[in-house]
C-alpha positions in Angstrom: 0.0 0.0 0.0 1.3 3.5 -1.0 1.9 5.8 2.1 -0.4 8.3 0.0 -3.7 7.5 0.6 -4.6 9.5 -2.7 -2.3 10.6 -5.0 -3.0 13.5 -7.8 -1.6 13.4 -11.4 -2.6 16.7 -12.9 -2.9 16.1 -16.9 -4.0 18.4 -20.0 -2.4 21.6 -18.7 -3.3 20.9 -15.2 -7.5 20.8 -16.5 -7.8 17.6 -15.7 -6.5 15.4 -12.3 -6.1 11.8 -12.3 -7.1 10.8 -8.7 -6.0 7.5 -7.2 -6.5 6.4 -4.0 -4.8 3.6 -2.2 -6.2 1.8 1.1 -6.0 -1.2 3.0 -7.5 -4.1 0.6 -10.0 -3.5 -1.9 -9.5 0.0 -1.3 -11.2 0.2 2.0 -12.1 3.5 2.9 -11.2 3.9 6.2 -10.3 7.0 8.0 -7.3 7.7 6.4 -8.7 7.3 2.9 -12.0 9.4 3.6 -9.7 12.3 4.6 -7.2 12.2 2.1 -10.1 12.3 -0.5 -11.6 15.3 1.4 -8.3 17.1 1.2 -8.0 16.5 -2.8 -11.9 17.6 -3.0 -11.1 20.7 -1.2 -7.9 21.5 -3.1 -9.9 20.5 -6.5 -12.5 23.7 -5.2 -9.1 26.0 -4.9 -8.0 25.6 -8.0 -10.2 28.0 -11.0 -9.0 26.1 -14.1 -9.8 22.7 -13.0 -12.7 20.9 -15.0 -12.7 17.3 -14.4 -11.1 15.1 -12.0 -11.1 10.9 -12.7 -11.2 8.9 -9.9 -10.3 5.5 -9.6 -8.7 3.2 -6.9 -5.4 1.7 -7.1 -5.4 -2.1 -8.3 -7.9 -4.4 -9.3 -11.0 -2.9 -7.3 -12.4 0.3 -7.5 -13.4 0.0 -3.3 -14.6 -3.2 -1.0 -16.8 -0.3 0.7 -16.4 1.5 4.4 -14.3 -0.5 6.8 -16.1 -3.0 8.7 -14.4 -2.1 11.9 -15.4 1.5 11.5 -18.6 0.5 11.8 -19.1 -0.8 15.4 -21.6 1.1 17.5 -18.2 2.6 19.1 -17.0 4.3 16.1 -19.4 4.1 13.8 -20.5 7.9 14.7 -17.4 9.3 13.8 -17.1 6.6 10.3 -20.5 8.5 9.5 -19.3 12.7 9.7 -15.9 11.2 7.9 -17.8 10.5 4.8 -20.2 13.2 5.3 -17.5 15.7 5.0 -16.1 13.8 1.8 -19.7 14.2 0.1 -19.9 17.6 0.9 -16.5 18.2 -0.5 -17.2 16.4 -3.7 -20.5 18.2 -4.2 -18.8 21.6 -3.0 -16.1 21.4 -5.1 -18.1 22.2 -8.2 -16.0 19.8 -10.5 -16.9 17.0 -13.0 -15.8 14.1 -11.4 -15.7 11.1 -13.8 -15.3 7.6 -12.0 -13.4 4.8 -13.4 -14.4 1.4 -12.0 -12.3 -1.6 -12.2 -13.2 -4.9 -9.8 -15.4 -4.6 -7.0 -17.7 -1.2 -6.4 -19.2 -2.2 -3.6 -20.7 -0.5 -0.3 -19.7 2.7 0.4 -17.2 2.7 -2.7 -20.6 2.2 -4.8 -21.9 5.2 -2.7 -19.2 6.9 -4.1 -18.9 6.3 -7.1 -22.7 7.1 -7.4 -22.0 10.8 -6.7 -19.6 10.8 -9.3 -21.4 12.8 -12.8 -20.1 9.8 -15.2 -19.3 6.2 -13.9 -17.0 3.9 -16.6 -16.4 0.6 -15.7 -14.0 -2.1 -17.0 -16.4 -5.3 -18.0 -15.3 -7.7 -15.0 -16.1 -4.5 -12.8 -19.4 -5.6 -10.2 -21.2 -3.7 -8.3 -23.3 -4.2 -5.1 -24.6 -2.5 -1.2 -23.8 -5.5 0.4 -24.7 -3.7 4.0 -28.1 -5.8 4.5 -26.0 -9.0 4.9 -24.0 -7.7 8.4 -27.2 -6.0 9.5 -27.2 -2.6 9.0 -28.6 -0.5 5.9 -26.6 2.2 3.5 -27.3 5.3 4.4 -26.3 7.5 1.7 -27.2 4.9 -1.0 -30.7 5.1 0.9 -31.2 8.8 -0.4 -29.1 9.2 -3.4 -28.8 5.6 -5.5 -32.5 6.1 -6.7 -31.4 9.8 -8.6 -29.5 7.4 -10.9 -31.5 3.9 -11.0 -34.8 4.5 -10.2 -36.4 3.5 -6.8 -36.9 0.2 -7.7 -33.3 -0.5 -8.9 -32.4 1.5 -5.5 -34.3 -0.3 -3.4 -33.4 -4.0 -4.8 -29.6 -3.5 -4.1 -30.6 -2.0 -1.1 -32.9 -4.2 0.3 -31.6 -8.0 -1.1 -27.5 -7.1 -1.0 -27.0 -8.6 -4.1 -24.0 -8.5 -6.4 -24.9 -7.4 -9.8 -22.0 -7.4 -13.1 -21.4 -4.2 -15.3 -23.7 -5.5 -18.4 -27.0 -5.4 -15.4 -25.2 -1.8 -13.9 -25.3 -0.2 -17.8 -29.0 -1.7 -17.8 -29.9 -0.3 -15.0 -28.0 3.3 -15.2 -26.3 2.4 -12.5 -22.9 2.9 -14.2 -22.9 4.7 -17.8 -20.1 3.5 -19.9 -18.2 -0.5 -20.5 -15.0 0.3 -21.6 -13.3 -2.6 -23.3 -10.0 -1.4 -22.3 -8.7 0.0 -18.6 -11.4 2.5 -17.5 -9.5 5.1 -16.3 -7.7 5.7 -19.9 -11.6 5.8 -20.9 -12.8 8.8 -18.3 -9.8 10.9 -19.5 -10.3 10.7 -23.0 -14.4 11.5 -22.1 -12.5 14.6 -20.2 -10.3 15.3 -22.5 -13.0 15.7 -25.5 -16.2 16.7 -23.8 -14.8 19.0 -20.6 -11.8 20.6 -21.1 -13.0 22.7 -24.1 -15.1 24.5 -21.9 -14.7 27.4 -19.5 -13.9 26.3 -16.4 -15.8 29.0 -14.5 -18.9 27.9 -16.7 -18.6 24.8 -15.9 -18.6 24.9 -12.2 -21.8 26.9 -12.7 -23.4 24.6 -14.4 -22.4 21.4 -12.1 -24.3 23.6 -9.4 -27.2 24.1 -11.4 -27.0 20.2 -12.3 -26.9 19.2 -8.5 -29.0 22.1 -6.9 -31.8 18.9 -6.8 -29.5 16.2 -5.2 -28.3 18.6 -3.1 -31.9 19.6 -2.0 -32.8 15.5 -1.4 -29.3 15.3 0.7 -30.9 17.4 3.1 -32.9 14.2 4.4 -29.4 12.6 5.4 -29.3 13.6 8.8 -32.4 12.0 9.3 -31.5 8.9 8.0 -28.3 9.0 9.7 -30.4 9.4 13.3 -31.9 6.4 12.1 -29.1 4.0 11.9 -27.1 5.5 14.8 -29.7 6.2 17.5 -31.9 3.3 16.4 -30.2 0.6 14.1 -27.1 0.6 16.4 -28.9 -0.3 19.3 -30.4 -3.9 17.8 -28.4 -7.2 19.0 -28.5 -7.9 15.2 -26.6 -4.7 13.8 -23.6 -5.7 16.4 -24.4 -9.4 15.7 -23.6 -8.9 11.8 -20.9 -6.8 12.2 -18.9 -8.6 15.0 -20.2 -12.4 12.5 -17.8 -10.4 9.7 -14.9 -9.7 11.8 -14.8 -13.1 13.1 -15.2 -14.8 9.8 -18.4 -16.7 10.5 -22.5 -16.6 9.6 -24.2 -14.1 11.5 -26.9 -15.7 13.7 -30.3 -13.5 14.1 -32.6 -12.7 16.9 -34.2 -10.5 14.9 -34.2 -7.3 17.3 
């Protein structure tokens, strides 16, 4: 693992960053990789002749999702504000963030990579938010996976865990693009053509416009997040699930 938890390659006259970022495996995004992507978000707002930034995670796999210890009623609270504050930083920034998914997309990496304006994904890439099967729910794919697939898409990934390939993602609108080559070469040509032409002052105007909606539905998060920390957290099943994962075993219900 690189000692960067997201590195930036700045490309096309710096219009364009190449964004990698590098956790534990799969791409876990742990602390250290929810800040680090914060930072680069933050930066990204900072700089006026940026217009896209491709993200993509180093290796095989895009992300395996949030980190499963992060999410014990103990420090779970504090796992939730870290990737608030990297959503708010992605939607502040104002810049077309193109996602290139290879491998797994799963959990909070699919949450991610849902936020981002284009997804391309390589055609082994699969998708799922797998958070049912430990016992808790997804609570940003909860309010924001239905802008892209529809609430019934939304609330079958939600609701069963399933894993689904790239050719059902593209199907569903889940992910826009199969690129028969590496991805990430892919959401820099799209860049390269269809962004960096532009102003980049118009631009960031017109991601606002685009979002002012999303941004709008976000505003239920909080509530949600109540939910799962003052309610879900308290269940012998949510703790059940998640301690069942960390010990490598089937999770037994009591179903409370």
């Amino acid at each position: 693992m690189s000692t960067t938890p997201a590195r930036v390659q700045r490309l096309h006259e710096g219009a364009v960053w190449r964004v990698t970022f590098d956790g534990p495996k799969g791409n876990v995004l742990d602390a250290s990789v929810m800040t680090a992507l914060t930072e680069v978000f933050r930066d990204a707002a900072q700089t006026p002749t940026l217009r896209a930034i491709c993200l993509e995670g180093q290796g095989a796999d895009f992300s395996y999702g949030a980190s499963v210890q992060e999410h014990l009623p103990e420090q779970v609270e504090g796992m939730l504000r870290r990737f608030d504050e990297l959503i708010a930083a992605l939607l502040e920034c104002e810049i077309v963030v193109v996602a290139a998914v290879r491998g797994r997309c799963l959990g909070g990496g699919l949450e991610l990579a849902s936020l981002c304006h284009r997804v391309i994904a390589s055609r082994d890439a699969t998708f799922g938010q797998p958070e049912i099967r430990i016992g808790v729910f997804a609570p940003v794919a909860s309010v924001v996976l239905a802008d892209r697939v529809g609430r019934g898409h939304a609330e079958d990934l939600c609701l069963t865990g399933r894993t689904i390939g790239a050719a059902e993602a593209l199907a569903m609108h889940l992910i826009d693009q199969i690129a028969d080559t590496d991805p990430m070469d892919s959401a820099i040509a799209y860049a390269r053509e269809h962004l960096v032409p532009h102003s980049a002052s118009s631009l960031r105007l017109a991601v606002r416009a685009c979002r002012m909606s999303l941004e709008a539905r976000l505003a239920v998060l909080p509530a949600v997040e109540r939910l799962y920390l003052d309610r879900l957290m308290r269940t012998d099943d949510a703790r059940e699930g998640i301690t069942a994962f960390l010990e490598k075993r089937s999770p037994v219900w009591k179903n409370r």
